[in-house]
C-alpha positions in Angstrom: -12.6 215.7 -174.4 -9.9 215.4 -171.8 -7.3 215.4 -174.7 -4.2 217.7 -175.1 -5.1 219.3 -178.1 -8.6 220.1 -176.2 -6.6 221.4 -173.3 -4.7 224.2 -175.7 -7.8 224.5 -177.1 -9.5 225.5 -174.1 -6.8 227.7 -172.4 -6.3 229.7 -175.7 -9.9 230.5 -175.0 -9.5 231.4 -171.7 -6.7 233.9 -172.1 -7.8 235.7 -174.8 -11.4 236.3 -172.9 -9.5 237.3 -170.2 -7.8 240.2 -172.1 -10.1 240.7 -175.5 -13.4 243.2 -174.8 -16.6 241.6 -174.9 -18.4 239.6 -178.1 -20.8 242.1 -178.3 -18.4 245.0 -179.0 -15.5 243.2 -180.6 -17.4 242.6 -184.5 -17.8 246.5 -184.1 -14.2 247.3 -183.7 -13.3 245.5 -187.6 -12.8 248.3 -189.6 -14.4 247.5 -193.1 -11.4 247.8 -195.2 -12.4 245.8 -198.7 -10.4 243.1 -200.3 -9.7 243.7 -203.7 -11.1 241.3 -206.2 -7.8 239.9 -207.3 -6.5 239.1 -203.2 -10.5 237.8 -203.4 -10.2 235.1 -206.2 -6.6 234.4 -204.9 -8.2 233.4 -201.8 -10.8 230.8 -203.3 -7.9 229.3 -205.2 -5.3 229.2 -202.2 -8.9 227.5 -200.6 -9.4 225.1 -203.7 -12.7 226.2 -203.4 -15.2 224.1 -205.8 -18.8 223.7 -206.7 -18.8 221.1 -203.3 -18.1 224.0 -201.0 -19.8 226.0 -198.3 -17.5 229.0 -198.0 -18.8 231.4 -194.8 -17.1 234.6 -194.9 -16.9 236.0 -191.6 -16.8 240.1 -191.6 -18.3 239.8 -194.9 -18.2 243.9 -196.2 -19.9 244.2 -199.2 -19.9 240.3 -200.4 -17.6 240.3 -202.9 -15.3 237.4 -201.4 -18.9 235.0 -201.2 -20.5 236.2 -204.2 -17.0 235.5 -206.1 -17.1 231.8 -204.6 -20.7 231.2 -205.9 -20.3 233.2 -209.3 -16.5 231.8 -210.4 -15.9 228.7 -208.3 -19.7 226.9 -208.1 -20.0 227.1 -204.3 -22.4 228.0 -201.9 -22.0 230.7 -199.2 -23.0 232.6 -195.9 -21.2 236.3 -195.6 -21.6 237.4 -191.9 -21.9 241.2 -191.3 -22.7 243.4 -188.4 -23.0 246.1 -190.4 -27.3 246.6 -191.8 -25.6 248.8 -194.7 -23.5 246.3 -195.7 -25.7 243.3 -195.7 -27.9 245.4 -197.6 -25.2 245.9 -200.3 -24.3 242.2 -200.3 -27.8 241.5 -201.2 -27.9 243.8 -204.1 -24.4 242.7 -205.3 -25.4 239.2 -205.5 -28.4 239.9 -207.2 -26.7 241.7 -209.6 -24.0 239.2 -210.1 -26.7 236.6 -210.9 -25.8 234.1 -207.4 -28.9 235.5 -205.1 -29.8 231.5 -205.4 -26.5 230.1 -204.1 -25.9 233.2 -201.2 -27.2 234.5 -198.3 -26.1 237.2 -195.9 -26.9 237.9 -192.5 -26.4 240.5 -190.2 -25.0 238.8 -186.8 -22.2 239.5 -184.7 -19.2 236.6 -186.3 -18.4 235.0 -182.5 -22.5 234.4 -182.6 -21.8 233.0 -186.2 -22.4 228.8 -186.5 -19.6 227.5 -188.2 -20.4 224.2 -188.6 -21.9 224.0 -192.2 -18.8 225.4 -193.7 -16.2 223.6 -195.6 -14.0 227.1 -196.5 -13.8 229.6 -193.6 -12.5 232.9 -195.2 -11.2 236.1 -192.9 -10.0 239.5 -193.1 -10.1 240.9 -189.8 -8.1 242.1 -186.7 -4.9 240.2 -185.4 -6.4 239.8 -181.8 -10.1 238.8 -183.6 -8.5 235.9 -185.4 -6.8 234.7 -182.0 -10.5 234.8 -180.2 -11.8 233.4 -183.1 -9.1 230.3 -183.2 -10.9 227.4 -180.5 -13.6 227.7 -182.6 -11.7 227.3 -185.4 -10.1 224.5 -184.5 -13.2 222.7 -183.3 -14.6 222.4 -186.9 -14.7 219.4 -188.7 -11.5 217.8 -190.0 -10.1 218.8 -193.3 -12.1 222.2 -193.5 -10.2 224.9 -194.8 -9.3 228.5 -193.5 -7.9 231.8 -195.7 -7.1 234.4 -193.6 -5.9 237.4 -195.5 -2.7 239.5 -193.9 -3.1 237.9 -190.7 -2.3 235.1 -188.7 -3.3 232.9 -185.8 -0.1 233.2 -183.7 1.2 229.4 -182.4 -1.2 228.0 -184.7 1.0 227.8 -187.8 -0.3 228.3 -191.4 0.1 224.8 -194.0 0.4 227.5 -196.7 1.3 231.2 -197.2 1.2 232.8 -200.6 2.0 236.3 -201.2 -0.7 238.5 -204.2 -0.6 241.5 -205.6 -3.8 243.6 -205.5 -5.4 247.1 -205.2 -5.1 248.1 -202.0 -8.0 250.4 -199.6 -6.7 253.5 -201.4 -7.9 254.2 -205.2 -5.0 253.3 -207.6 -2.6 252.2 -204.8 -0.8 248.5 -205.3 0.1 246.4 -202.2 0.9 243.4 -201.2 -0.7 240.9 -199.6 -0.2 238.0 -197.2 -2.6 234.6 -197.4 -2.2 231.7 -194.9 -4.2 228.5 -195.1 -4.6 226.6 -192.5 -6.5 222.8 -192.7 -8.3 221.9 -189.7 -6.4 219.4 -188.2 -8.7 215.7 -186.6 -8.3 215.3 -183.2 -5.4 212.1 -182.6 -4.5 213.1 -179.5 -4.8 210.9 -176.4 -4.3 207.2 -175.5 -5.2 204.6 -178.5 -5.7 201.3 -177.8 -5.3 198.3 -180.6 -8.1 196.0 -181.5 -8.0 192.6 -183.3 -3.9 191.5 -184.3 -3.3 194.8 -182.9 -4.6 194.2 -179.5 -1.9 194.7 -176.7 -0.6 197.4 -178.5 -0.9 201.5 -177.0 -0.7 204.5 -179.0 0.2 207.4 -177.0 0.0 210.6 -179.3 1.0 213.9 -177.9 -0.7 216.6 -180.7 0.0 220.2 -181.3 -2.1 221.7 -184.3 -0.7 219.4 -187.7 2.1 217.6 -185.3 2.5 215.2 -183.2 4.6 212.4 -181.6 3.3 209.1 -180.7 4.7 206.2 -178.1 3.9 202.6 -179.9 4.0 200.2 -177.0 4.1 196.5 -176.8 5.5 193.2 -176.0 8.0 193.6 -179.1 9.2 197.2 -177.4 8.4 200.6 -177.3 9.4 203.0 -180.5 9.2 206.3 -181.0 7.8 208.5 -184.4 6.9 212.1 -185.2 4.2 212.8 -187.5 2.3 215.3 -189.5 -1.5 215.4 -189.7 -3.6 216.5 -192.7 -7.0 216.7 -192.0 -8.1 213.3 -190.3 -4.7 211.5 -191.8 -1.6 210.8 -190.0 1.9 209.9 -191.0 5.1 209.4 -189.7 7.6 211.8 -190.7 10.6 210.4 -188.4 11.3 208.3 -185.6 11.4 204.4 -185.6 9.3 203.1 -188.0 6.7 204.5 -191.0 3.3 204.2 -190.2 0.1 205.8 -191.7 -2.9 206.4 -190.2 -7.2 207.6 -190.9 -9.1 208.6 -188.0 -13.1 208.7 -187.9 -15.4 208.8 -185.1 -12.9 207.7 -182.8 -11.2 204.4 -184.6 -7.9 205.2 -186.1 -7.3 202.7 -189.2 -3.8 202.5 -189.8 -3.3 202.1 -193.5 0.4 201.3 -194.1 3.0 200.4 -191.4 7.1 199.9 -192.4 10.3 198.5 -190.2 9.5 197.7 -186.5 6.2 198.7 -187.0 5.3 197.0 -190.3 2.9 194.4 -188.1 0.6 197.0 -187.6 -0.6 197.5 -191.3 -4.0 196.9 -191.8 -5.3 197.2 -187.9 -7.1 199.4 -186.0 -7.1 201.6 -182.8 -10.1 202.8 -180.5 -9.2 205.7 -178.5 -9.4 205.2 -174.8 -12.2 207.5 -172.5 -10.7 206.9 -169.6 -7.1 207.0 -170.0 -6.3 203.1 -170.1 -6.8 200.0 -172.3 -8.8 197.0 -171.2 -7.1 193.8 -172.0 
């Protein structure tokens, strides 16, 4: 994909393997430090985790964040550990919890983890993990969610942060904690080019994470809009005109359309692989 978004993408990726240590050492330098029960469930909910959901817990401890998803919510889930000790724990706990049929835990390094099963992505690890972690991230379907508890992605800024109160690493010690949500953002960045009533018409959007600005170019002008993304939705949120927008496997379907561009309601936009439109 020769897209913006791709390109940050990309040279996110690039930096942080220029400066992180390697995979194979990196899962052993997450300290296990557990998540109490309450920051747990708070979590799921901050998730809207359901009886849909594949939640994969990466730097999964002793399961509780998992086996809570399958035993409260419904869900399926995956808890990723490097630990043997831990894995081994996870497997008892879910046993014990009565969700062995709905759970599974494996014993891998998290960057060898595939990602592309879940629907909730929940973490608890190391400010600079997070960052490696963050093109993969970002390459996962549209609409699938990530918790991250305390920390952050950096540029990448969270949809939601809520702030819980829970038992903290030490016996009988309160803290607070920090959740962000983020919502995988669909990909709408590049050249768009209109089909049917639409045709003649360009779409440049320029995306960064959930925003973007988009060029609408014609023979009735060129206008200007910002927008907000939401999983593989679009919509205006200033500029000239109101327009809103689905995209899926590559045709953008724009849905409502107000003031200069009200003619586009209803039409449709293939996204160009070369960088122009054939008309």
């Amino acid at each position: 994909m020769k897209s913006r978004l791709r390109s940050i993408r990309i040279a996110s990726a690039a930096l942080l393997f220029a400066f992180l240590p390697p995979l194979a050492h990196a899962t052993k330098d997450v300290p296990f430090v557990p998540t109490s029960d309450e920051v747990a469930v708070a979590m799921l909910k901050l998730a809207g985790v359901g009886p849909a959901d594949h939640v994969i817990d990466l730097g999964s401890g002793d399961g509780r964040i998992v086996i809570a998803a399958a035993k409260q919510f419904g869900a399926s889930g995956l808890g990723v550990e490097v630990v043997p000790d831990l894995v081994a724990k996870s497997i008892a706990n879910a046993k014990r919890a009565g969700v062995e049929a709905k759970v599974k835990f494996v014993e891998q390094d998290l960057f060898q983890a595939s990602l592309a099963a879940a629907t909730v992505v929940t973490l608890y690890l190391m400010p600079d993990v997070n960052l490696k972690l963050r093109p993969s991230l970002l390459e996962l379907k549209a609409g699938t969610r990530i918790v991250s508890h305390d920390w952050d992605m950096g540029d990448w800024k969270p949809d939601r942060t809520v702030s819980v109160e829970g038992w903290g690493a030490k016996r009988g010690v309160r803290r607070t904690s920090n959740l962000h949500l983020w919502v995988v953002p669909g990909d709408f960045d590049g050249l768009w080019c209109g089909e049917g009533n639409a045709t003649g018409t360009r779409i440049v959007l320029n995306q960064e994470y959930q925003r973007a600005t988009a060029t609408v170019s014609n023979v009735r002008g060129v206008h200007f809009i910002e927008a907000k993304i939401d999983a593989a939705r679009l919509s205006s949120t200033g500029g000239e005109g109101q327009l809103t927008a689905e995209e899926k496997d590559g045709q953008m379907h724009v849905r409502t359309a107000g003031g200069p561009l009200a003619h586009l309601a209803g039409t449709s936009f293939t996204k160009s692989c070369c960088g122009s439109c054939a008309y």
